[in-house]
C-alpha positions in Angstrom: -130.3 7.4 -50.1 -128.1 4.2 -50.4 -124.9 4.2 -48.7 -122.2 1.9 -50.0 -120.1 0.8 -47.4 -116.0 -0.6 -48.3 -114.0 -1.8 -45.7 -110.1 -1.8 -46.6 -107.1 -2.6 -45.9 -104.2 -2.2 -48.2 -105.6 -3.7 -51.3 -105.4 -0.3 -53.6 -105.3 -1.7 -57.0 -108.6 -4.1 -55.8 -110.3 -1.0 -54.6 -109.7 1.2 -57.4 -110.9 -1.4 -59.8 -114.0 -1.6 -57.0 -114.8 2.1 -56.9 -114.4 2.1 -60.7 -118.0 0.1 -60.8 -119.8 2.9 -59.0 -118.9 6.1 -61.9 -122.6 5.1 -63.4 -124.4 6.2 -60.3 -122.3 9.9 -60.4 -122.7 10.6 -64.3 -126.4 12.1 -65.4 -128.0 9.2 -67.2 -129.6 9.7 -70.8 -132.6 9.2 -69.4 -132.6 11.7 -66.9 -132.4 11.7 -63.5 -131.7 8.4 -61.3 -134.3 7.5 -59.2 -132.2 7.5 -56.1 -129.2 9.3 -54.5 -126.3 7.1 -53.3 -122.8 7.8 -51.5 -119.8 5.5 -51.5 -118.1 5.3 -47.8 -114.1 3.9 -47.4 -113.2 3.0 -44.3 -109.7 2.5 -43.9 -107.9 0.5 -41.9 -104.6 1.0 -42.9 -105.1 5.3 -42.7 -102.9 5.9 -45.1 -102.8 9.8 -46.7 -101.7 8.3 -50.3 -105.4 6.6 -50.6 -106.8 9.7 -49.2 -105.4 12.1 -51.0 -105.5 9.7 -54.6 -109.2 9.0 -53.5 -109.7 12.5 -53.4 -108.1 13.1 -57.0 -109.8 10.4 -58.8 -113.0 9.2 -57.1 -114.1 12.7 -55.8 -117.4 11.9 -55.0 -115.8 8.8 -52.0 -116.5 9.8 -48.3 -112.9 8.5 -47.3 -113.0 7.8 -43.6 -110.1 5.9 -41.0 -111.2 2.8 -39.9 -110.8 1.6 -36.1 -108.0 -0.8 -36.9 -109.8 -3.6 -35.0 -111.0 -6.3 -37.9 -113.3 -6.2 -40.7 -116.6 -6.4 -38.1 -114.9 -2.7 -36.5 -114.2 -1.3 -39.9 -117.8 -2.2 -41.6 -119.4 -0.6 -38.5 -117.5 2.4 -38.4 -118.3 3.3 -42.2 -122.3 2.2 -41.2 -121.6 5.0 -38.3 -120.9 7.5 -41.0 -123.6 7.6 -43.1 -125.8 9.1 -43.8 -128.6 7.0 -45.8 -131.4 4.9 -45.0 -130.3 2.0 -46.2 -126.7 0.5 -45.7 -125.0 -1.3 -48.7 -121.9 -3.5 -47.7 -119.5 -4.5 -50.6 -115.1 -5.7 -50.2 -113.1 -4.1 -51.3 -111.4 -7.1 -53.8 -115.3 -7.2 -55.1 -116.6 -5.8 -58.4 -120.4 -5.2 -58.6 -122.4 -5.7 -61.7 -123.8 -2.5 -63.7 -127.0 -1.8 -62.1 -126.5 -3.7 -59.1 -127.6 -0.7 -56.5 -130.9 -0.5 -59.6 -131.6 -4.2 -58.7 -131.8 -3.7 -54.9 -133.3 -0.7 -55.5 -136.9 -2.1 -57.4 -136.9 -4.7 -54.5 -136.0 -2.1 -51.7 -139.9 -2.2 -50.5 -140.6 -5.4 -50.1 -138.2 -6.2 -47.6 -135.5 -4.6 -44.5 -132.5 -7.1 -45.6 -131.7 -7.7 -49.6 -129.0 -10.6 -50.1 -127.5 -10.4 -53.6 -126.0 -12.9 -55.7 -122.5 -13.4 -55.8 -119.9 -15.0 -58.4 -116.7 -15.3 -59.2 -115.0 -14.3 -62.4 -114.3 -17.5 -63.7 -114.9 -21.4 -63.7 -113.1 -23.0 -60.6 -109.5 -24.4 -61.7 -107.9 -25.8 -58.4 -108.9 -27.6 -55.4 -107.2 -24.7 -52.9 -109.2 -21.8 -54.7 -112.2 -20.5 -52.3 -114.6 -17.7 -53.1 -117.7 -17.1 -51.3 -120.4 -18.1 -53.9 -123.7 -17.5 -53.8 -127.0 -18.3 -55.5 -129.2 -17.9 -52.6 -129.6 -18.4 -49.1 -126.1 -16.6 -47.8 -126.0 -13.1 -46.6 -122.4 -12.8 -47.4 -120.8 -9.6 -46.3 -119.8 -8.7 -50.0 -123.2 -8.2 -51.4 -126.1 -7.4 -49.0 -128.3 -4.2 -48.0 -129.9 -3.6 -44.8 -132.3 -0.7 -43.1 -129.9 1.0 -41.3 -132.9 1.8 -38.3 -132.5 -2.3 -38.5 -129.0 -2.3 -38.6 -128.2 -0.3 -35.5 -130.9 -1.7 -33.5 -128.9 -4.9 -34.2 -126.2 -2.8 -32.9 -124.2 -3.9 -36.5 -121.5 -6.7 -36.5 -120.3 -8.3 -33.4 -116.5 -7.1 -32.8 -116.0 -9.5 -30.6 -115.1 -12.1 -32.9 -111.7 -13.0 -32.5 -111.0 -13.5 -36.5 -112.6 -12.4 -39.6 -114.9 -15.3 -39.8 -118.5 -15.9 -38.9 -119.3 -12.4 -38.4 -122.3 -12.3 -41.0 -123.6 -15.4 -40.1 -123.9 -13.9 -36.8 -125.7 -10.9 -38.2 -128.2 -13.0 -39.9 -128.8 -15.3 -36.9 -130.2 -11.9 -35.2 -131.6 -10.3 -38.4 -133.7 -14.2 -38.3 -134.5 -13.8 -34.6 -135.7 -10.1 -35.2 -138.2 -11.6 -37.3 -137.1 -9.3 -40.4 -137.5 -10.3 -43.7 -134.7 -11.1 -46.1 -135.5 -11.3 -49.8 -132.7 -12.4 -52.3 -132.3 -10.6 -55.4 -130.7 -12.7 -58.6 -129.8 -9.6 -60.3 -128.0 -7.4 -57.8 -124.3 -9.5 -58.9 -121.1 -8.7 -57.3 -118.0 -10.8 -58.8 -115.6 -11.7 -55.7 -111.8 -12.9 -57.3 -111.0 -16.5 -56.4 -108.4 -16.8 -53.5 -105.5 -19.4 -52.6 -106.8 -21.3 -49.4 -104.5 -19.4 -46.7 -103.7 -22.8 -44.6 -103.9 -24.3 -41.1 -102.9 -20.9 -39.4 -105.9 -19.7 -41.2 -108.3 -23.0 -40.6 -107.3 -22.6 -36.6 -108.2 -19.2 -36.1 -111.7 -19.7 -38.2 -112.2 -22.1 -35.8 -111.9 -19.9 -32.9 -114.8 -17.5 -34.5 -117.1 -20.7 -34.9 -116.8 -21.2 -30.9 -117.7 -17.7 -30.4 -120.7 -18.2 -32.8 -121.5 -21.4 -31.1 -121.2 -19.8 -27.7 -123.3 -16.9 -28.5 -126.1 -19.4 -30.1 -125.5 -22.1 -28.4 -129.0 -23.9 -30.1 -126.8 -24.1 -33.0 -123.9 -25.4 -31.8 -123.2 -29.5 -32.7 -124.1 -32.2 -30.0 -120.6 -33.8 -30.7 -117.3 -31.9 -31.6 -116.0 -35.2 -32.8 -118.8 -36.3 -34.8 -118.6 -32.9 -36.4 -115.5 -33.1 -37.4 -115.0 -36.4 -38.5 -118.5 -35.5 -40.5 -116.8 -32.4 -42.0 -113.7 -34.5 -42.9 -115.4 -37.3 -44.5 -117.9 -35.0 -46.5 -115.1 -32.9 -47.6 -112.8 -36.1 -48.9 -115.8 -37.6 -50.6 -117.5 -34.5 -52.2 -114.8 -32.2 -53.2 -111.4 -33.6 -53.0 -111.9 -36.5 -54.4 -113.9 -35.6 -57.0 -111.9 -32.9 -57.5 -108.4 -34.2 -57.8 -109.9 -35.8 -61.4 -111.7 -32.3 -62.4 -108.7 -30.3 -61.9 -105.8 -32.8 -62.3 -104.6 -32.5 -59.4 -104.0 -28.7 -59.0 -104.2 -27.6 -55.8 -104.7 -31.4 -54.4 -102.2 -31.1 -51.5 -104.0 -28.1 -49.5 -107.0 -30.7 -50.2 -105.6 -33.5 -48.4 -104.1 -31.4 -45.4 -107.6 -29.7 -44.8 -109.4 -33.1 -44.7 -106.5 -34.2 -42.4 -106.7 -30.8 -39.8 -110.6 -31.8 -39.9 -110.2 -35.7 -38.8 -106.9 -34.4 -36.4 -109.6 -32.2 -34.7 -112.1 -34.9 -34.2 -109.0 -36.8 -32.9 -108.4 -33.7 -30.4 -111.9 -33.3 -29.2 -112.5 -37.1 -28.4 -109.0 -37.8 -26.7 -109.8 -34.7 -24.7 -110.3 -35.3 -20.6 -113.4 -33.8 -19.5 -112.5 -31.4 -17.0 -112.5 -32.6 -13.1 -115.7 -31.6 -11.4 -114.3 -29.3 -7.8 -115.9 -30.3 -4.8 -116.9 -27.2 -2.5 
C-alpha cells in the first residue's frame, strides 16, 4: 500500500484541486484491477470541522486527520504516524500530481527505499520574484518523493526542530545519504507546484535561521567563511539571475531582485564587522 501524505493549512481551494488528481486511483480501471492499494492522509493544521466535514462529503475515500500545529516538519510526521502503508508518499497541498504519478513510483518501487520525482511548475517563468521548487533531478523536495516507511521512522521522520519551514528535507536527505539508502529519481512521477511571489526579507531572515540549524546539525557542510558565502551568494545571484533576468522579463519583479542581492551582501557585511566573542579566563 502507498500512503499519500498532505500537509495543510488553510489553502482549501489548492487542496481540493490536489485531492482532485487522486479520483483515478479510487475508480475501477478498464483494465481491471490496479496493481496496488493506496490511501490519501490530510493532516490539518488549521483543524477546522468545515474541511472535515466537506472532505467527508466529496473526497470520501481521505483519512482526514488534525495536525500538531507545530510547522510543516510536525504536520508531515503526524500524517506518516497515521498510516498505514509501507511506503510513505509526501505531496503539498498547493501541488497537482500528474496522471499516473503513484504508477510511475510504483514500477520503480523495487529498485530503491527513497524515489525523488520530478517537479514543474505550470508555466514558463514571467518575473524575477516568482520561486517554485523545480526539479529535474538531484532534489528530494518535500512535494514529490516516496520513502520505506520502516526507513522513514528509523530516520525518526523530519526534524521539528527547525525553527522555520526551510531546510527540513535537505535535512532528511543528508541522513537518508548517511544511512547509506539508495535514492533513485523517477522522470515520470510529475507533480506541478504553482509559482509563488518571493515573500521578502522577513522571509529571507527566518530561512536563514533554519540554514544555521542545518549547518549546526552537519557541521561538515557548513561554509568556512559566513562572509565569503554571502558575498558569493550575492554576487552569483546579481550576475546569473537578476541581471539576466531584468532583460528576459522586462523588468517584472526586478525590485525584490535587487533587495535580495542587497540582504545577501548586507549579511556578508554583518558577519565580517562582527567581534569575535571575548575568550573568559577561569
Amino acid at each position: 500500500m502507498y500512503s499519500v501524505i498532505i500537509p495543510t493549512y488553510n489553502r482549501h481551494s489548492d487542496l481540493y484541486k490536489c485531492l482532485s488528481c487522486f479520483s483515478e486511483y479510487f475508480t475501477v480501471p478498464e483494465s481491471g484491477e490496479q496493481p496496488f492499494t493506496v490511501e490519501v492522509i490530510v493532516s490539518d493544521d488549521a483543524k477546522q470541522n468545515e474541511l472535515k466535514e466537506y472532505l467527508s462529503a466529496n473526497f470520501p475515500w481521505v483519512r482526514y486527520f488534525e495536525g500538531p500545529s507545530r510547522g510543516p516538519a510536525a504536520n508531515r510526521n503526524n500524517g506518516a504516524a497515521q498510516a498505514k502503508g509501507e511506503w510513505l508518499v509526501f505531496t503539498d497541498d498547493d501541488c497537482l500530481p500528474g496522471r499516473g504519478w503513484l504508477h510511475s513510483l510504483h514500477d520503480m518501487a523495487n529498485q530503491a527505499t527513497v524515489l525523488e520525482g520530478k517537479t514543474i511548475a505550470e508555466r514558463p517563468r514571467e518575473r524575477l520574484d516568482e520561486e517554485s521548487p523545480i526539479n529535474f533531478g538531484g532534489y528530494l523536495w518535500s512535494c514529490n518523493f516516496a520513502i520505506k516507511k520502516s526507513l522513514f521512522d528509523s530516520l525518526h521522520g523530519f526534524d521539528e526542530n527547525f525553527p522555520f519551514a526551510a531546510m527540513e528535507d535537505m535535512d532528511l536527505k543528508k541522513r537518508i545519504d548517511d544511512e547509506g539508502a539508495k535514492i533513485i529519481f523517477v522522470p515520470n512521477a510529475v507533480v506541478t507546484h504553482p509559482w509563488r511571489r518571493s515573500r521578502g526579507m522577513a522571509f529571507w531572515g527566518k530561512q536563514q535561521k533554519s540554514e544555521f540549524y542545518f549547518w549546526e546539525k552537519h557541521k561538515n557542510l557548513a561554509p568556512a567563511s559566513l562572509p565569503r558565502y554571502y558575498a558569493y551568494l550575492g554576487l552569483r545571484s546579481l550576475v546569473k539571475i537578476t541581471i539576466p533576468g531584468a532583460l528576459k522579463y522586462r523588468c517584472r519583479g526586478l525590485r525584490n531582485a535587487i533587495e535580495h542581492d542587497a540582504w545577501l551582501f548586507s549579511q556578508s557585511l554583518r558577519f565580517l564587522l562582527r567581534r569575535p566573542p571575548k575568550s573568559s579566563r577561569g
